[in-house]
C-alpha positions as MATLAB code, in Angstrom:
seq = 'XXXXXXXXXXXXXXXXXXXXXXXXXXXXXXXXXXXXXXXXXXXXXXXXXXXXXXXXXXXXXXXXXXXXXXXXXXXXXXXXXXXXXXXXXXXXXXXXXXXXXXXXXXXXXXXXXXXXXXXXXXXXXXXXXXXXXXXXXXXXXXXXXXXXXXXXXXXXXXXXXXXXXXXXXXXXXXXXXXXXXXXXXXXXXXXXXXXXXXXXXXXXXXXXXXXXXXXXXXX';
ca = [
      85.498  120.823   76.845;
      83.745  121.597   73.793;
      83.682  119.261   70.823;
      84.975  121.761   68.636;
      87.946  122.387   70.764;
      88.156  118.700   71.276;
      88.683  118.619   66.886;
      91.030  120.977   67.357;
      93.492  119.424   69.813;
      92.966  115.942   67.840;
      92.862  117.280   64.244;
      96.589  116.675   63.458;
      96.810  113.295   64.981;
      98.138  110.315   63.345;
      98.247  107.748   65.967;
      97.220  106.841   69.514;
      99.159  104.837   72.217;
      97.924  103.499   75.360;
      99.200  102.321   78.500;
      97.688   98.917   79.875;
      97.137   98.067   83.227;
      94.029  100.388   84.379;
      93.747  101.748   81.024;
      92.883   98.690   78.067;
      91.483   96.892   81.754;
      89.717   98.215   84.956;
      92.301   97.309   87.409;
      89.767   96.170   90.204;
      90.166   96.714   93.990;
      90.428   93.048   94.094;
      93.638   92.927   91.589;
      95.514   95.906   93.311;
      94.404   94.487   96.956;
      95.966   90.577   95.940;
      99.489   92.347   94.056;
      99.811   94.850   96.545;
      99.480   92.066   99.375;
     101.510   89.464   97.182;
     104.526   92.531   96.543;
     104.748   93.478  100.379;
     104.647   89.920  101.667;
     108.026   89.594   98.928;
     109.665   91.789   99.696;
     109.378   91.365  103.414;
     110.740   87.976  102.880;
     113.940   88.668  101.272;
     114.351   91.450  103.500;
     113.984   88.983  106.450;
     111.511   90.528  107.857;
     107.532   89.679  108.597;
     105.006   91.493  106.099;
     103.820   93.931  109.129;
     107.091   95.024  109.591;
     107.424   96.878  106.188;
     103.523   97.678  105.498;
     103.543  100.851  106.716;
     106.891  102.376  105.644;
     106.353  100.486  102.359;
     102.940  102.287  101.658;
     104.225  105.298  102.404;
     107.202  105.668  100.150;
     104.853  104.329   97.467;
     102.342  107.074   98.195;
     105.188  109.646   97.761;
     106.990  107.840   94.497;
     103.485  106.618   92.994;
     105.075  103.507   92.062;
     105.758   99.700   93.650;
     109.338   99.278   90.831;
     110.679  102.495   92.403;
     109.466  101.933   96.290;
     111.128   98.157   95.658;
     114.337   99.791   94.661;
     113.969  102.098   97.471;
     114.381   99.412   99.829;
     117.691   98.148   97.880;
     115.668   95.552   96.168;
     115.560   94.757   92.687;
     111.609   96.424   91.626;
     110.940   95.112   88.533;
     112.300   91.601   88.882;
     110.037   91.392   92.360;
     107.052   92.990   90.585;
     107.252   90.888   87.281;
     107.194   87.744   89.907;
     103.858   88.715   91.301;
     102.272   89.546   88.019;
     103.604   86.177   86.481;
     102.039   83.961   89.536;
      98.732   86.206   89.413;
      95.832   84.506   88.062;
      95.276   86.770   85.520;
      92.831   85.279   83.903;
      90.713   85.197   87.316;
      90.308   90.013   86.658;
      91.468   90.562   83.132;
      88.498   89.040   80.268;
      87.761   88.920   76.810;
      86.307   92.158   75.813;
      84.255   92.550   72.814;
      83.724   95.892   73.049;
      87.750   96.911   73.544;
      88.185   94.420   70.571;
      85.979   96.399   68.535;
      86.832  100.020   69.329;
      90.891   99.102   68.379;
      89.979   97.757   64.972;
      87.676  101.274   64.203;
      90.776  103.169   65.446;
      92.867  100.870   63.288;
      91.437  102.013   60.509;
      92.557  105.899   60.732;
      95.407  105.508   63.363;
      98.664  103.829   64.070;
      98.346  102.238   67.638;
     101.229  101.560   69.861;
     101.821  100.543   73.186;
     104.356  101.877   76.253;
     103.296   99.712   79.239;
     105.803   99.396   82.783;
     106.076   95.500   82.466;
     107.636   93.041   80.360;
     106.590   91.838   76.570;
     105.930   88.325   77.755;
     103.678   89.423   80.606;
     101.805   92.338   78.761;
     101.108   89.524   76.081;
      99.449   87.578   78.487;
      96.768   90.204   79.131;
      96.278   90.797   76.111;
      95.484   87.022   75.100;
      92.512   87.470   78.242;
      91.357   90.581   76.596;
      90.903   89.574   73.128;
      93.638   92.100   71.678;
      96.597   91.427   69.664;
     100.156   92.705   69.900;
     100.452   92.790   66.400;
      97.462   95.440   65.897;
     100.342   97.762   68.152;
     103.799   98.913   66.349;
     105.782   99.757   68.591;
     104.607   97.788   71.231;
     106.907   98.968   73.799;
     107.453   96.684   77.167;
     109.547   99.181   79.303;
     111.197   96.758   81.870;
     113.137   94.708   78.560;
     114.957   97.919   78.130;
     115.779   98.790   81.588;
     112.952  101.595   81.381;
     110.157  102.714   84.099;
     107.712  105.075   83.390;
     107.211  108.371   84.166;
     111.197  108.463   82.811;
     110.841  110.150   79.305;
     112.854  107.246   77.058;
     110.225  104.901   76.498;
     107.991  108.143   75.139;
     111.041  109.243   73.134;
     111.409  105.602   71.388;
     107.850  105.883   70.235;
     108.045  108.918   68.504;
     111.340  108.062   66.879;
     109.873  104.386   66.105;
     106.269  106.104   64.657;
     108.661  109.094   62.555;
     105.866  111.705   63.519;
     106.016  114.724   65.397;
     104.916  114.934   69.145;
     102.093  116.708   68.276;
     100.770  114.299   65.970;
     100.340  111.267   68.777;
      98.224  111.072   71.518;
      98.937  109.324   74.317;
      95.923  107.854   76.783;
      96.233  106.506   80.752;
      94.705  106.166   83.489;
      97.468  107.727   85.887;
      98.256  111.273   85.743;
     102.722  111.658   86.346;
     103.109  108.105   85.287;
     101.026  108.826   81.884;
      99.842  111.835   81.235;
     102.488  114.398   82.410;
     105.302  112.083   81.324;
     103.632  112.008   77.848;
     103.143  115.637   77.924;
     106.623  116.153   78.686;
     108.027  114.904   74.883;
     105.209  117.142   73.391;
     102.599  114.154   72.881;
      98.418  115.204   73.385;
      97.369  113.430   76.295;
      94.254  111.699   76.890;
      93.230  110.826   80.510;
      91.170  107.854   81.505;
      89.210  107.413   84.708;
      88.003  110.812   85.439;
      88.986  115.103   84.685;
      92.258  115.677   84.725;
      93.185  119.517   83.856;
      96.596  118.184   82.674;
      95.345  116.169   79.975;
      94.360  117.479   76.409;
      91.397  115.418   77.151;
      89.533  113.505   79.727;
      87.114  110.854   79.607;
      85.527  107.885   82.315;
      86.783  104.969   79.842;
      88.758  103.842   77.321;
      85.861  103.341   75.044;
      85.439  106.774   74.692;
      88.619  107.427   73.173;
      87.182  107.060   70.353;
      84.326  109.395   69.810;
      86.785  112.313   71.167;
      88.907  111.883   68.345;
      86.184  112.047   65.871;
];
């Protein structure tokens, strides 16, 4: 896409939200691998069952509802308590590091945007990676943790409290991730621009390898 039809797209924005994990971070083979292992071997326990007995119906419900909350739930368990658990007794601090150059890029955008956050977790969690990575919650308003209000993402009301928290029309925030229903199209949906991280994405306003190139596409 051209950069004049880049300026277009962008010209009316006023602020810029991002989703987290796989987004602010690169979410590692590694990281997925150890959660992914660490969520199946849970919820095989409480269903009384070993971890090989659920792999392969577990994978495949998440391939078809793109999401570990929602496959949880599918089995009558309770997602985002079960998924919270594994993220709070990750060593985070083992994948997710300070990040100069994610540091820096926030407080240019700072300067000519409002940033805000809508990330599937909860505050106390996000927090924590954000401590690793060298950001501050404060630099986000709203900073919107979707499992302390009963929210999952793609589901439009976390979207919908931004805009009505940021008093700006759809059109005037952009919204960047790294996944394209959970992020993208569910941003899309409220009438936000949409930036896509991690590769092309025809869905997406935008598109762009990393999150440090947010930046010079909104120039």
């Amino acid at each position: 896409m051209s950069d004049v039809k880049l300026h277009n797209k962008f010209a009316s924005i006023k602020a810029v939200g991002f989703d987290v994990d796989g987004t602010l971070y690169h979410s590692s083979e590694e990281l997925q691998s150890a959660v992914g292992m660490d969520i199946i071997a849970e919820a095989a326990r409480r269903l009384g069952k070993q971890p090989d007995d659920i792999v392969e119906e577990y994978l495949a419900r998440r391939e078809e509802l793109r999401s570990n909350t929602m496959t949880l739930n599918s089995f009558g368990l309770p997602g985002e308590e079960i998924f919270q658990k594994i993220w709070d007794e990750i060593p985070i601090e083992k994948y997710v590091k300070r990040d100069a150059k994610l540091v820096t890029l926030m407080g240019g955008l700072r300067k000519q945007y409002r940033l805000f956050i809508i990330s599937n977790g909860r505050g106390e969690q996000i927090e924590r990676k954000f401590r690793h990575l060298g950001l501050r919650p404060a630099w986000f308003d709203p900073f919107i943790s979707c499992y302390d209000h009963g929210w999952v993402k793609p589901e439009p009301a976390p979207f919908l409290a931004a805009i009505e928290a940021l008093k700006l029309k759809p059109e005037e925030i952009v919204y960047v991730g790294d996944r394209t229903d959970v992020d993208v199209d569910a941003a899309k949906a409220v009438g936000m621009r949409t930036i896509f991280v991690g590769g092309e994405y025809a869905g997406a306003d935008a598109s762009c390898e990393t999150v440090y190139d947010v930046g010079l596409m909104l120039e």
